[in-house]
N, CA, C, O and CB atoms as a CASP TS submission, in Angstrom:
PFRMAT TS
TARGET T0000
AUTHOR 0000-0000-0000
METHOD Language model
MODEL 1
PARENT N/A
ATOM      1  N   UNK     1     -97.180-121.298  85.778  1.00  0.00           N
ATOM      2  CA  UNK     1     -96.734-122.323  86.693  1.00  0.00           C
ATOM      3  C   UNK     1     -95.209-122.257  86.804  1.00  0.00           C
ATOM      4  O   UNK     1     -94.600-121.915  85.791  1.00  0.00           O
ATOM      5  CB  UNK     1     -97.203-123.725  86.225  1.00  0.00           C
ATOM      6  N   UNK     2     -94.588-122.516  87.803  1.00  0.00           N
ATOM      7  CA  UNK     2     -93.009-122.581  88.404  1.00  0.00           C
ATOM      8  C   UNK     2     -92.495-123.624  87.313  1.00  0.00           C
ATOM      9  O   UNK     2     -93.290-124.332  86.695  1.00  0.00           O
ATOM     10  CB  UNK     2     -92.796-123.238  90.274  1.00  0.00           C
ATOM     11  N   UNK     3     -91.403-123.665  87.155  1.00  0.00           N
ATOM     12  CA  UNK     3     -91.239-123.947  86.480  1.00  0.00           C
ATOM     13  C   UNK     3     -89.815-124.792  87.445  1.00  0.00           C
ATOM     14  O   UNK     3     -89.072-124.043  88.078  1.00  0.00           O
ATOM     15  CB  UNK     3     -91.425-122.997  85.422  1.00  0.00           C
ATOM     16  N   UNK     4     -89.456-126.808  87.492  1.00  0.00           N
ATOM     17  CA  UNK     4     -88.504-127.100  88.404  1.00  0.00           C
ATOM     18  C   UNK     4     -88.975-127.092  89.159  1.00  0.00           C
ATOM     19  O   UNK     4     -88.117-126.890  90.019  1.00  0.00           O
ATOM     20  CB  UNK     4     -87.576-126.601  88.589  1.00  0.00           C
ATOM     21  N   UNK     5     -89.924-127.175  89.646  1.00  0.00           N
ATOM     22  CA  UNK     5     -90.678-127.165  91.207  1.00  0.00           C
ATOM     23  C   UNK     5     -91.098-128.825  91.279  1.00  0.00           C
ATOM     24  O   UNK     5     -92.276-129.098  91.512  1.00  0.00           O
ATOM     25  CB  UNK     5     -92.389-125.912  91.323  1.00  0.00           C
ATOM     26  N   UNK     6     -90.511-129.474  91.158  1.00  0.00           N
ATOM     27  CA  UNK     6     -90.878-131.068  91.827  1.00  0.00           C
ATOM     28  C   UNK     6     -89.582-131.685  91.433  1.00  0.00           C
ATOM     29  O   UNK     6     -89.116-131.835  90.304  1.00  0.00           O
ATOM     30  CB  UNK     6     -92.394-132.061  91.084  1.00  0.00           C
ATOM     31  N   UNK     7     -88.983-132.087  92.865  1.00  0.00           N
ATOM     32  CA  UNK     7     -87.771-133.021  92.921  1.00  0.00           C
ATOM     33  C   UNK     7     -87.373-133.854  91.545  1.00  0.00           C
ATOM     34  O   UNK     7     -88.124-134.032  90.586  1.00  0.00           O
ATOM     35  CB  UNK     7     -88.074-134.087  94.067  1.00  0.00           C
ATOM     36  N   UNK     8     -86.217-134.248  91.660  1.00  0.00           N
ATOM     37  CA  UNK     8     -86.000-135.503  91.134  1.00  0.00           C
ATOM     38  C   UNK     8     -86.432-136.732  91.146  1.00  0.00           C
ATOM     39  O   UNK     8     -86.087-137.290  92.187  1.00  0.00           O
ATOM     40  CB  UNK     8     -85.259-135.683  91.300  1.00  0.00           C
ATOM     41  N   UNK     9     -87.013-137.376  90.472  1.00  0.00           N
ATOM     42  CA  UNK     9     -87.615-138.491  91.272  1.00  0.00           C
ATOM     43  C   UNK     9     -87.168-140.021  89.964  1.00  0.00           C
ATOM     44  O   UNK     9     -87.680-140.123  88.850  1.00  0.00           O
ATOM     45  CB  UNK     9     -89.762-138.046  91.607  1.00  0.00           C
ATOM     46  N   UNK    10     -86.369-140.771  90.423  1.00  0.00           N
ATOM     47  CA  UNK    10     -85.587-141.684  90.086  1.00  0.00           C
ATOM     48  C   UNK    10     -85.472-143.007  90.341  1.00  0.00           C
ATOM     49  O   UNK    10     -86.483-143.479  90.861  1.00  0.00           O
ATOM     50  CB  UNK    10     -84.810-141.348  90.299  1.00  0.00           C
ATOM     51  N   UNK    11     -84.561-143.789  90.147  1.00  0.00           N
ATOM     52  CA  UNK    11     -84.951-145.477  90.893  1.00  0.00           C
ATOM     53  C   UNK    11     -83.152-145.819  91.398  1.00  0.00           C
ATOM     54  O   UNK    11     -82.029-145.814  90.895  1.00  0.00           O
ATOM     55  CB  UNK    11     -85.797-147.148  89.195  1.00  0.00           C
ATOM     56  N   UNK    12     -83.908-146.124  92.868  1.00  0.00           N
ATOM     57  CA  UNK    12     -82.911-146.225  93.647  1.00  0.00           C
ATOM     58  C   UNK    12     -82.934-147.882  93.774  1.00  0.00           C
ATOM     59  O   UNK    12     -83.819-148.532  93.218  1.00  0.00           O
ATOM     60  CB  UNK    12     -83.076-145.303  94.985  1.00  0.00           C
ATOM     61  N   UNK    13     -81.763-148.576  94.644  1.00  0.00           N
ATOM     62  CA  UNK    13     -82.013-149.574  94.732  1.00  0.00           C
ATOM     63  C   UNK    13     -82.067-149.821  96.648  1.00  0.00           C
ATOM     64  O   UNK    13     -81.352-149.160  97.401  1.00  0.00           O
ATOM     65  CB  UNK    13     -81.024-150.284  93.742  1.00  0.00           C
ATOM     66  N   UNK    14     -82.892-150.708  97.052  1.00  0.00           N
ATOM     67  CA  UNK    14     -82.923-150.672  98.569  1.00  0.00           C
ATOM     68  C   UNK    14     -82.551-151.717  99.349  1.00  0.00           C
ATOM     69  O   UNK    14     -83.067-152.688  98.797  1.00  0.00           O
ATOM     70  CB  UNK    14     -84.083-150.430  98.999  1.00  0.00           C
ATOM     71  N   UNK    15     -81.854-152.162 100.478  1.00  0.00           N
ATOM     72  CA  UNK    15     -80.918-153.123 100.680  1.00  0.00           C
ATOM     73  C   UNK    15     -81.637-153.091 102.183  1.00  0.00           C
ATOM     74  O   UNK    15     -81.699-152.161 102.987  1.00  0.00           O
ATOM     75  CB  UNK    15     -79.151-152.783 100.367  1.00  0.00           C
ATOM     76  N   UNK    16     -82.111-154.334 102.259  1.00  0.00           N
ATOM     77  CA  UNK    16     -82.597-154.688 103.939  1.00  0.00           C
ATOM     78  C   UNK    16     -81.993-155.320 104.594  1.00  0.00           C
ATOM     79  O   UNK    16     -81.073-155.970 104.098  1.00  0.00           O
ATOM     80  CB  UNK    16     -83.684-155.325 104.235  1.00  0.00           C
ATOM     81  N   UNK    17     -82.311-155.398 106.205  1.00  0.00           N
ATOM     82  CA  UNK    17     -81.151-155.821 106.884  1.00  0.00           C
ATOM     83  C   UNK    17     -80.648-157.503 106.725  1.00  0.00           C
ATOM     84  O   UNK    17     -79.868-157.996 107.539  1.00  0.00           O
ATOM     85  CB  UNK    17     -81.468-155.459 108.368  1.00  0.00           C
ATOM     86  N   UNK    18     -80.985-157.968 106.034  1.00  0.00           N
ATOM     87  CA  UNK    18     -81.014-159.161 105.599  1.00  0.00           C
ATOM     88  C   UNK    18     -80.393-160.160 104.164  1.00  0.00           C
ATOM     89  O   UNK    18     -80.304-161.337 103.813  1.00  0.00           O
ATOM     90  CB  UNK    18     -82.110-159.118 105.679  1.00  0.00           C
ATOM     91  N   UNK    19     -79.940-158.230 103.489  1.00  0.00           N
ATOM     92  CA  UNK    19     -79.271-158.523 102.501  1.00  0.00           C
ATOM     93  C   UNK    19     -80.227-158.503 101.032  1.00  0.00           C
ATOM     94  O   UNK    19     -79.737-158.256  99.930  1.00  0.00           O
ATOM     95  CB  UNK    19     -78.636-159.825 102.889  1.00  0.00           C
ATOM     96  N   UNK    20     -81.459-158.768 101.233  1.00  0.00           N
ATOM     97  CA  UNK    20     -82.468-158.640 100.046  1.00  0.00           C
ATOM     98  C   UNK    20     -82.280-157.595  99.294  1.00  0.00           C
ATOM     99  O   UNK    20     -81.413-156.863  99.771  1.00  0.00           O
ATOM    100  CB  UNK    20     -83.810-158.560 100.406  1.00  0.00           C
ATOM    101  N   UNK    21     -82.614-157.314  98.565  1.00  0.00           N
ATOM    102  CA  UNK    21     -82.729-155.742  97.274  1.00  0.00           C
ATOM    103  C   UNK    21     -83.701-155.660  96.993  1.00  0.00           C
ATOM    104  O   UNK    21     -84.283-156.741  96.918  1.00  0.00           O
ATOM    105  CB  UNK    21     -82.075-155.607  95.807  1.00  0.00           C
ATOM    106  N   UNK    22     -84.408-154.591  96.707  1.00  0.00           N
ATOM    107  CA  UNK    22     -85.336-153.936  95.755  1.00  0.00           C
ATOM    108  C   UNK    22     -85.064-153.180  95.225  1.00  0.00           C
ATOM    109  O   UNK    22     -84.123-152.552  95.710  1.00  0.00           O
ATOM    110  CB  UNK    22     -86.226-153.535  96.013  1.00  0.00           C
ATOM    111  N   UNK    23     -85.644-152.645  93.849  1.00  0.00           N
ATOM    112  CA  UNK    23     -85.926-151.626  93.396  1.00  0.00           C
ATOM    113  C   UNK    23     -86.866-150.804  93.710  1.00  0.00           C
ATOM    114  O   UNK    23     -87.893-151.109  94.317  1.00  0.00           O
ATOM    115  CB  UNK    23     -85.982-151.791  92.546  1.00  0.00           C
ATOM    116  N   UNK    24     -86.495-149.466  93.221  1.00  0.00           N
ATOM    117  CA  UNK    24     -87.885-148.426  93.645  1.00  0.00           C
ATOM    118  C   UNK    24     -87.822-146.600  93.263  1.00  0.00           C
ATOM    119  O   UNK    24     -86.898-145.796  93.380  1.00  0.00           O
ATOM    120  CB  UNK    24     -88.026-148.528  95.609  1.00  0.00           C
ATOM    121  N   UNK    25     -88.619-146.510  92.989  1.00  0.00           N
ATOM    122  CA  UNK    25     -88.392-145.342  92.674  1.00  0.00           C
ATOM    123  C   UNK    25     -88.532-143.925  93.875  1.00  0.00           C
ATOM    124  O   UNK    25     -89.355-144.084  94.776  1.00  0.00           O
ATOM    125  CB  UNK    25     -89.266-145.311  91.564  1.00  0.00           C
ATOM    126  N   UNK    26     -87.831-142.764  93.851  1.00  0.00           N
ATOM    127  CA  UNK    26     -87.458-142.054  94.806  1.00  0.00           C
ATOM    128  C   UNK    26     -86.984-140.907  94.772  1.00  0.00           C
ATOM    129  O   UNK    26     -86.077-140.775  93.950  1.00  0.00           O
ATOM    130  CB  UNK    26     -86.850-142.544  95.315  1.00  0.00           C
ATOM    131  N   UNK    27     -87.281-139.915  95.423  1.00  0.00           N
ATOM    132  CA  UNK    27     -86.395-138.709  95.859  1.00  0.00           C
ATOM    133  C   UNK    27     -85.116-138.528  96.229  1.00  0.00           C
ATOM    134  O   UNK    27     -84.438-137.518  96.042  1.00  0.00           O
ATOM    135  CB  UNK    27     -86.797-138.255  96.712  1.00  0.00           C
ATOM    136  N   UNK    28     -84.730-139.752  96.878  1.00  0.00           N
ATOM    137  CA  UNK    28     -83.844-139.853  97.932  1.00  0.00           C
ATOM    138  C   UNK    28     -82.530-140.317  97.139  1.00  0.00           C
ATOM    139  O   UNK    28     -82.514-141.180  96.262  1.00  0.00           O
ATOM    140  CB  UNK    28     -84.383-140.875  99.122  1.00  0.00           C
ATOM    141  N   UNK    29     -81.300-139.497  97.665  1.00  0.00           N
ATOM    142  CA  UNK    29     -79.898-140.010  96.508  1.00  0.00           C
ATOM    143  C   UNK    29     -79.859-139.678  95.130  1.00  0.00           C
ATOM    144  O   UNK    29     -80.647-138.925  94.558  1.00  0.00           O
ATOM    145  CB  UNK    29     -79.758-141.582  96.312  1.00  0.00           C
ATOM    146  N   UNK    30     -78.811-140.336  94.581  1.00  0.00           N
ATOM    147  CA  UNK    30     -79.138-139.992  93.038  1.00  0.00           C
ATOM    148  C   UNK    30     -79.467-141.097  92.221  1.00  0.00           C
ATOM    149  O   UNK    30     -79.261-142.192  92.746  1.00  0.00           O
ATOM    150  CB  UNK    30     -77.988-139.340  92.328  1.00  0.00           C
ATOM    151  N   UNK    31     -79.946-141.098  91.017  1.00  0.00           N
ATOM    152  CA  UNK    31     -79.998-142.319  90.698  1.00  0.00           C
ATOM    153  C   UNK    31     -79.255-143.468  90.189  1.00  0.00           C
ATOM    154  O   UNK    31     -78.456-143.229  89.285  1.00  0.00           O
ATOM    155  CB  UNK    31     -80.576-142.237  90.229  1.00  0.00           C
ATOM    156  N   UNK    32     -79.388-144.886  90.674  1.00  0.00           N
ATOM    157  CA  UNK    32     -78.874-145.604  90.923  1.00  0.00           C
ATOM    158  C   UNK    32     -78.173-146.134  92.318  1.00  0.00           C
ATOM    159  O   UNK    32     -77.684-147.258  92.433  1.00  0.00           O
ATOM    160  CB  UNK    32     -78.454-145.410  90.175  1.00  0.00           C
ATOM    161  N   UNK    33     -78.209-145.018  93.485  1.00  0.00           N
ATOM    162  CA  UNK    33     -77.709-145.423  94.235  1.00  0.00           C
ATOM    163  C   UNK    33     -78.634-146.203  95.780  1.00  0.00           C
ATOM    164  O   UNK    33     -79.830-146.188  96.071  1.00  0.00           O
ATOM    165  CB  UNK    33     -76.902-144.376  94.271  1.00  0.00           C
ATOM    166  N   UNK    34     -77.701-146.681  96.329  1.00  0.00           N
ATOM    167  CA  UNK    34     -77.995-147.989  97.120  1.00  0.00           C
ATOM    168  C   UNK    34     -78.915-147.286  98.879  1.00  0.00           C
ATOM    169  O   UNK    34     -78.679-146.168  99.336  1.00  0.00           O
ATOM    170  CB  UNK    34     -75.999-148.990  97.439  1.00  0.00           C
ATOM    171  N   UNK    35     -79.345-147.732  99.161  1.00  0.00           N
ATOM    172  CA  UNK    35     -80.348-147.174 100.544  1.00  0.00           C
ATOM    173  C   UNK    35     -79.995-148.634 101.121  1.00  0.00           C
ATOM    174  O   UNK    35     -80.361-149.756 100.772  1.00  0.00           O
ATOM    175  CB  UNK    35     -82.474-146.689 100.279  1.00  0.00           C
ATOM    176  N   UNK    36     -79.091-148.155 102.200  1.00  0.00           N
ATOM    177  CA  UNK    36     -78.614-149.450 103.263  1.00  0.00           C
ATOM    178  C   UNK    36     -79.353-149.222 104.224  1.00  0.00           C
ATOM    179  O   UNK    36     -78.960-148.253 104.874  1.00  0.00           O
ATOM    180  CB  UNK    36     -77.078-149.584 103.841  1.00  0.00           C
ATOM    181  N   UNK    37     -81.172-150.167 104.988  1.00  0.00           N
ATOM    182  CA  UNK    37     -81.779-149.925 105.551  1.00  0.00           C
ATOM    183  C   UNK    37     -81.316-150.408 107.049  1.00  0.00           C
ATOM    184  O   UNK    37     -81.379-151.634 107.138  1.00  0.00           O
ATOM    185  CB  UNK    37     -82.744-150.208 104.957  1.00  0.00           C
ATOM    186  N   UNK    38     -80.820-149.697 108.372  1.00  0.00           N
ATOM    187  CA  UNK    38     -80.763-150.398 109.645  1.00  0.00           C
ATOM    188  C   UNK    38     -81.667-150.890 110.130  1.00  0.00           C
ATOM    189  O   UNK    38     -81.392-151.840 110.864  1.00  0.00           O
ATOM    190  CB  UNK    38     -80.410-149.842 110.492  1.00  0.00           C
ATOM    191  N   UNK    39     -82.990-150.561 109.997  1.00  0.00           N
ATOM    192  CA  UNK    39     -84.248-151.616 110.751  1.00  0.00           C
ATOM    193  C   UNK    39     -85.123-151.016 109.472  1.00  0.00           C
ATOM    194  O   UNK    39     -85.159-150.005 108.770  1.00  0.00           O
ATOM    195  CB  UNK    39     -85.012-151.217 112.849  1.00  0.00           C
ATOM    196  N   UNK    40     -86.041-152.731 109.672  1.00  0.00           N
ATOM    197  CA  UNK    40     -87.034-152.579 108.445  1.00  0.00           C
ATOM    198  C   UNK    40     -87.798-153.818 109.175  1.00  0.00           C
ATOM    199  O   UNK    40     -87.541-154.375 110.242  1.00  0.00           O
ATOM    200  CB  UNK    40     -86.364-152.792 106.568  1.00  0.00           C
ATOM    201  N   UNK    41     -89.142-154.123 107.929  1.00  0.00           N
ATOM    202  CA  UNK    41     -90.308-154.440 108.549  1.00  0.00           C
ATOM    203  C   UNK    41     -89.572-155.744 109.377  1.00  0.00           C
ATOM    204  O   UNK    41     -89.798-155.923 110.574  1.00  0.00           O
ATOM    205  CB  UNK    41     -91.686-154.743 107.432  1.00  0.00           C
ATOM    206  N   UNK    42     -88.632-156.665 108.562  1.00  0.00           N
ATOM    207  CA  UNK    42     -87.980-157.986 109.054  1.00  0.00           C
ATOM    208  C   UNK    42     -87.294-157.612 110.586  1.00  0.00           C
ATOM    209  O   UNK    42     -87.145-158.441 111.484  1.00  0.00           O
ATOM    210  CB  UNK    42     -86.694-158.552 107.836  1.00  0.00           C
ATOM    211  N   UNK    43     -87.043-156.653 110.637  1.00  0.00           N
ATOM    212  CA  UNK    43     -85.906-156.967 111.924  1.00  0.00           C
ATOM    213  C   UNK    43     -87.011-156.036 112.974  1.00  0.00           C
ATOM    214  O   UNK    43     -86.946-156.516 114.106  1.00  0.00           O
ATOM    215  CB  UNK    43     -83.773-156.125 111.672  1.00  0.00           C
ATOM    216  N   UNK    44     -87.884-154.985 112.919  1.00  0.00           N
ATOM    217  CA  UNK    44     -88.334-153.988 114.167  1.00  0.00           C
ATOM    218  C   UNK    44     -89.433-154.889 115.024  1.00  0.00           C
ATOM    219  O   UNK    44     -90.328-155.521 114.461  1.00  0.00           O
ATOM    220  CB  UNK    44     -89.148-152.360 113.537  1.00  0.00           C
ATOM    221  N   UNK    45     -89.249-154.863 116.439  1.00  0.00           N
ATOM    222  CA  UNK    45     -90.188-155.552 116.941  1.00  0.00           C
ATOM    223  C   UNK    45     -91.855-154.836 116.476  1.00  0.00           C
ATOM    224  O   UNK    45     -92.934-155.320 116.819  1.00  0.00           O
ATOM    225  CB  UNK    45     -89.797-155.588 118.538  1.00  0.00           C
ATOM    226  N   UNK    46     -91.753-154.181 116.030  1.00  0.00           N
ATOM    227  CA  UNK    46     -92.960-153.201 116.098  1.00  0.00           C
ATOM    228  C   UNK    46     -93.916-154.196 115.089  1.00  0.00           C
ATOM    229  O   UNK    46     -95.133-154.371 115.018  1.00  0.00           O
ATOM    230  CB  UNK    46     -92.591-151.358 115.436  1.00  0.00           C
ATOM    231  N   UNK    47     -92.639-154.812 114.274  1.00  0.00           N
ATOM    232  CA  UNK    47     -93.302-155.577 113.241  1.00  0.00           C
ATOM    233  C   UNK    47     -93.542-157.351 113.454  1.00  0.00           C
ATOM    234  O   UNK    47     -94.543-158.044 113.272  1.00  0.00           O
ATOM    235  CB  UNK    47     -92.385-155.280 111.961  1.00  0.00           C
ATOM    236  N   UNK    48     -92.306-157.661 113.864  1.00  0.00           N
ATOM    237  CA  UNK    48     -91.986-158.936 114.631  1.00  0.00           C
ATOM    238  C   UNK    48     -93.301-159.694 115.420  1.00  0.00           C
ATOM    239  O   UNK    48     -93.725-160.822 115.167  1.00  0.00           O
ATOM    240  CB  UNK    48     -90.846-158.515 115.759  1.00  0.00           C
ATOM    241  N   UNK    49     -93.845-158.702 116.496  1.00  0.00           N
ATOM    242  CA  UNK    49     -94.374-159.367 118.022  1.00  0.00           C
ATOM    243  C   UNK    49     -93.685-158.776 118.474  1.00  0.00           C
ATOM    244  O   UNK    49     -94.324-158.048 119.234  1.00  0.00           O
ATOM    245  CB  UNK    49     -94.346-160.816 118.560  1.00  0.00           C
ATOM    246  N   UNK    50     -92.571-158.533 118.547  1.00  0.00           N
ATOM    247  CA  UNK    50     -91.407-158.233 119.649  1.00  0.00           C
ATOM    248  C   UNK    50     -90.668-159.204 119.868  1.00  0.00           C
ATOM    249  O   UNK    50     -90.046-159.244 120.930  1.00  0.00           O
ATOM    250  CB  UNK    50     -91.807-157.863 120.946  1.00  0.00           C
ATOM    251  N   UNK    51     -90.595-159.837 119.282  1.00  0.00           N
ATOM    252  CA  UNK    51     -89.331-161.119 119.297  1.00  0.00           C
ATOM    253  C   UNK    51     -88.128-160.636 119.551  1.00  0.00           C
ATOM    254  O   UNK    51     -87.581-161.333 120.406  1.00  0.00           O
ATOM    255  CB  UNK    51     -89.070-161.932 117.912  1.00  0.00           C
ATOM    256  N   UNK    52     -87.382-159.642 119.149  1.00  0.00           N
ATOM    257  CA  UNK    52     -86.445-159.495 119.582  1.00  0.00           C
ATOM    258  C   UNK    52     -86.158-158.117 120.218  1.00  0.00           C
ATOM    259  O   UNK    52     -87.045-157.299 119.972  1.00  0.00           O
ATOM    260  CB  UNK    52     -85.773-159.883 118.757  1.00  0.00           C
ATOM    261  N   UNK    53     -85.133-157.654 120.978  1.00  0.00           N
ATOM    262  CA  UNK    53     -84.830-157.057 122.147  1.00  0.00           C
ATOM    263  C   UNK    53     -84.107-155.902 121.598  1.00  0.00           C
ATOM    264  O   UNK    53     -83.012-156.020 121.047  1.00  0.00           O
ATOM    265  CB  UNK    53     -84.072-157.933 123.154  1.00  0.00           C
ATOM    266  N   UNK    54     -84.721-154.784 121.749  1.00  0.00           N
ATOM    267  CA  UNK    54     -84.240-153.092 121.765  1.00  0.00           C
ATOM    268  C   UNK    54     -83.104-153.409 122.475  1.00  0.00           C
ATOM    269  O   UNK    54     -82.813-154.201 123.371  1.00  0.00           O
ATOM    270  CB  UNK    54     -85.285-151.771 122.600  1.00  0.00           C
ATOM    271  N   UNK    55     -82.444-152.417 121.706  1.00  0.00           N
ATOM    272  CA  UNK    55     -80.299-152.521 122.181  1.00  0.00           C
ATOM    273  C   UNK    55     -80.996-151.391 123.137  1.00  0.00           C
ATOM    274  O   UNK    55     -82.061-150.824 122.894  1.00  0.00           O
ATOM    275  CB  UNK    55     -78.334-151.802 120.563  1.00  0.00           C
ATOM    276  N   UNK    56     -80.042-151.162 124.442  1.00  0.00           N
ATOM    277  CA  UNK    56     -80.144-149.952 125.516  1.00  0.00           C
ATOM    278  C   UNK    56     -79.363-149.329 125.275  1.00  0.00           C
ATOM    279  O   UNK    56     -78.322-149.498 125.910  1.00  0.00           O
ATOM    280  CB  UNK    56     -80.066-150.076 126.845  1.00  0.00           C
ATOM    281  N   UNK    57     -79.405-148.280 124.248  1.00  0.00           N
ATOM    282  CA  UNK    57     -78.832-147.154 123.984  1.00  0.00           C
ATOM    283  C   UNK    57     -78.117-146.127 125.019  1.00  0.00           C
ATOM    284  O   UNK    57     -78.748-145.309 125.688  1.00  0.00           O
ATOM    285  CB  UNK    57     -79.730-146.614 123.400  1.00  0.00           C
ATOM    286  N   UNK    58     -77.240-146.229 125.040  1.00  0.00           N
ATOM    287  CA  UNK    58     -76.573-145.003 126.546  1.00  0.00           C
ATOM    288  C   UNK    58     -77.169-145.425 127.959  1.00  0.00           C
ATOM    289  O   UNK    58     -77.297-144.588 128.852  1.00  0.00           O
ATOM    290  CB  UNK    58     -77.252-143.007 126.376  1.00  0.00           C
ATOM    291  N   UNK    59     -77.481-146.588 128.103  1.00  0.00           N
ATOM    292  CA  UNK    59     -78.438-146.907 129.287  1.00  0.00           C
ATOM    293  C   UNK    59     -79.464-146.223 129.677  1.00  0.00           C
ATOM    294  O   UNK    59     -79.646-146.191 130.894  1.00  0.00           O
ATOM    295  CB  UNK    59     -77.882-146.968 130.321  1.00  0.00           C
ATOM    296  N   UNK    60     -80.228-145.635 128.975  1.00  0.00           N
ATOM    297  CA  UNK    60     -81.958-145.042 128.854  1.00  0.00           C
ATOM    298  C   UNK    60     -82.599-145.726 129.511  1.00  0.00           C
ATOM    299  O   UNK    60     -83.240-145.180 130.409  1.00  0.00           O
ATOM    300  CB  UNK    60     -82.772-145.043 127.519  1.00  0.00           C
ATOM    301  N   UNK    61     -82.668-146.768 129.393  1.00  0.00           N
ATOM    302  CA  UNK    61     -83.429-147.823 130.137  1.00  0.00           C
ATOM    303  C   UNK    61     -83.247-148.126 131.285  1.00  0.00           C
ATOM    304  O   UNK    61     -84.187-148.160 132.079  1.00  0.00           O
ATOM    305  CB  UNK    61     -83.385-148.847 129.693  1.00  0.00           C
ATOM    306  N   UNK    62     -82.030-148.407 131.624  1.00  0.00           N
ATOM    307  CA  UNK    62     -81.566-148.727 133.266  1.00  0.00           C
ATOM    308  C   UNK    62     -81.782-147.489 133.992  1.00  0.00           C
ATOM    309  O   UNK    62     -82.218-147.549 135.142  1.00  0.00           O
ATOM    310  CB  UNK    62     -79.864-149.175 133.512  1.00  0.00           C
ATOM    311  N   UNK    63     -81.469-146.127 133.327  1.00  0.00           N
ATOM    312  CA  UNK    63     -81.371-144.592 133.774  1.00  0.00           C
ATOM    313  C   UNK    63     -83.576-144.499 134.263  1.00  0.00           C
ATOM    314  O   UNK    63     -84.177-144.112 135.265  1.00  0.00           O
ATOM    315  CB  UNK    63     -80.536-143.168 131.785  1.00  0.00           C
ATOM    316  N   UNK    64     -83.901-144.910 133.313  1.00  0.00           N
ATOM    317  CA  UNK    64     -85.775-144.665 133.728  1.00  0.00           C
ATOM    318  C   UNK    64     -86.155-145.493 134.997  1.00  0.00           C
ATOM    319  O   UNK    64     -86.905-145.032 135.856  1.00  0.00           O
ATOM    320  CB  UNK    64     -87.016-145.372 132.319  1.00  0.00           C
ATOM    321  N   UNK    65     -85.540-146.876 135.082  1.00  0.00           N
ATOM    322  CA  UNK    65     -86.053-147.883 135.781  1.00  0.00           C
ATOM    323  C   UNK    65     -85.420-147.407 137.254  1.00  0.00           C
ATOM    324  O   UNK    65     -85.889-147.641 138.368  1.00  0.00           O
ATOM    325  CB  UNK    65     -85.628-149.410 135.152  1.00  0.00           C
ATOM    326  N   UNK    66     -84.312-146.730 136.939  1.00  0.00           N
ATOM    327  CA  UNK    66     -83.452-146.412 138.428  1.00  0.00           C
ATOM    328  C   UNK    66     -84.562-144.883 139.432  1.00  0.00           C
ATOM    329  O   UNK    66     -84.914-144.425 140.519  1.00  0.00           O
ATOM    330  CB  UNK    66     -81.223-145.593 137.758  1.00  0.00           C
ATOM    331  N   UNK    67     -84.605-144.776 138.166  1.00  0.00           N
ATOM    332  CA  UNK    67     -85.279-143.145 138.308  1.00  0.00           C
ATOM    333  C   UNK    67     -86.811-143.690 138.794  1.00  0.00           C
ATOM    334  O   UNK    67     -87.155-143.605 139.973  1.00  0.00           O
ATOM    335  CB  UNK    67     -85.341-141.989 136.456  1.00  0.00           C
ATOM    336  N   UNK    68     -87.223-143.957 138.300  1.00  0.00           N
ATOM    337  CA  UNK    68     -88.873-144.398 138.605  1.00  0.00           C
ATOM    338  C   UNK    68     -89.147-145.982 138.836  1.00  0.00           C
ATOM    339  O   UNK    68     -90.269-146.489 138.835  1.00  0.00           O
ATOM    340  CB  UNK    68     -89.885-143.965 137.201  1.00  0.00           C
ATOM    341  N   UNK    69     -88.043-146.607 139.014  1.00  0.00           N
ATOM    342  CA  UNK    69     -88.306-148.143 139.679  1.00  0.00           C
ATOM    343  C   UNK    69     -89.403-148.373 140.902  1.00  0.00           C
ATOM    344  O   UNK    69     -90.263-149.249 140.807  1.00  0.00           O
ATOM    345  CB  UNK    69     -86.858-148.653 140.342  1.00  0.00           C
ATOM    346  N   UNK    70     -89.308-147.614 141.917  1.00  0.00           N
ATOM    347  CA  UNK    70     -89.911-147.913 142.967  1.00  0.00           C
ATOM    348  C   UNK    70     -91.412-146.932 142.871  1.00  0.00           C
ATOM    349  O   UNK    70     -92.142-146.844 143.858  1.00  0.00           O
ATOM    350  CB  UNK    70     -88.857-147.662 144.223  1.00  0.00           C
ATOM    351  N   UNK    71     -91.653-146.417 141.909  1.00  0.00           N
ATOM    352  CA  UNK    71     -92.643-145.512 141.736  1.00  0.00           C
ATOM    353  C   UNK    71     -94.203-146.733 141.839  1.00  0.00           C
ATOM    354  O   UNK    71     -94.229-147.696 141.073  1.00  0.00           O
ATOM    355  CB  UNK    71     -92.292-144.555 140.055  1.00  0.00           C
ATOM    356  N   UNK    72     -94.909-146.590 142.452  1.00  0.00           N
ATOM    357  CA  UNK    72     -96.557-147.481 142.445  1.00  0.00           C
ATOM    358  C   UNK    72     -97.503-146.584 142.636  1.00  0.00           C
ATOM    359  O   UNK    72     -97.617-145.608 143.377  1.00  0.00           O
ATOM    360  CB  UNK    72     -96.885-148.658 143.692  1.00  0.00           C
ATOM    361  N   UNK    73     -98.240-147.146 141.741  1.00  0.00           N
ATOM    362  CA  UNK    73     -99.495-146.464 141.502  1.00  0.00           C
ATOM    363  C   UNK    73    -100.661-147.089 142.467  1.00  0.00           C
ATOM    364  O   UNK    73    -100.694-148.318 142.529  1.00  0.00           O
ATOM    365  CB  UNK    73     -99.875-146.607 139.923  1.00  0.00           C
ATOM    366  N   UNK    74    -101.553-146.397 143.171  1.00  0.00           N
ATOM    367  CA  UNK    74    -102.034-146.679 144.251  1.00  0.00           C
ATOM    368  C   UNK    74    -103.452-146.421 143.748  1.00  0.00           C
ATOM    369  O   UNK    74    -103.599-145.362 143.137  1.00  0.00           O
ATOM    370  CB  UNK    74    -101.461-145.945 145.442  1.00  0.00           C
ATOM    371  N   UNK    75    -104.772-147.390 143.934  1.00  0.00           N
ATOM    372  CA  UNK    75    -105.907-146.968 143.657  1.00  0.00           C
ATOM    373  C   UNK    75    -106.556-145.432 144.153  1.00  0.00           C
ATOM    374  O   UNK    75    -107.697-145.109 143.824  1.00  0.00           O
ATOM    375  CB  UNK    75    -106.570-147.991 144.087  1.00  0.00           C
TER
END
């Protein structure tokens, strides 16, 4: 058998957008260090309902709606 063939695996600590912490153990970083999460289950509408409103990134959104606004689908 290989010998070193499975990561590091350690306890990180994890920081949600809300300021909470956890602990946890992980691949990721070294150990002890901090995982500053930008969206997590609290803040993604995916998780929400959709309560709150996707930022329009580079105007993606206005750019689709301009592009295919007047587009109808016809039986």
């Amino acid at each position: 058998m290989k010998q070193n063939l499975h990561p590091d695996y350690h306890i990180i600590t994890v920081q949600m957008t809300d300021g909470t912490t956890y602990q946890t153990r992980s691949t990721w970083g070294k150990e002890g260090d901090t995982m500053v999460l930008e969206i997590d289950p609290r803040s993604h509408p995916a998780w929400t309902g959709g309560n709150q409103r996707m930022m329009d990134h580079g105007g993606m959104i206005s750019r689709f709606n301009k592009r295919f606004g007047s587009f109808k689908l016809g039986k």
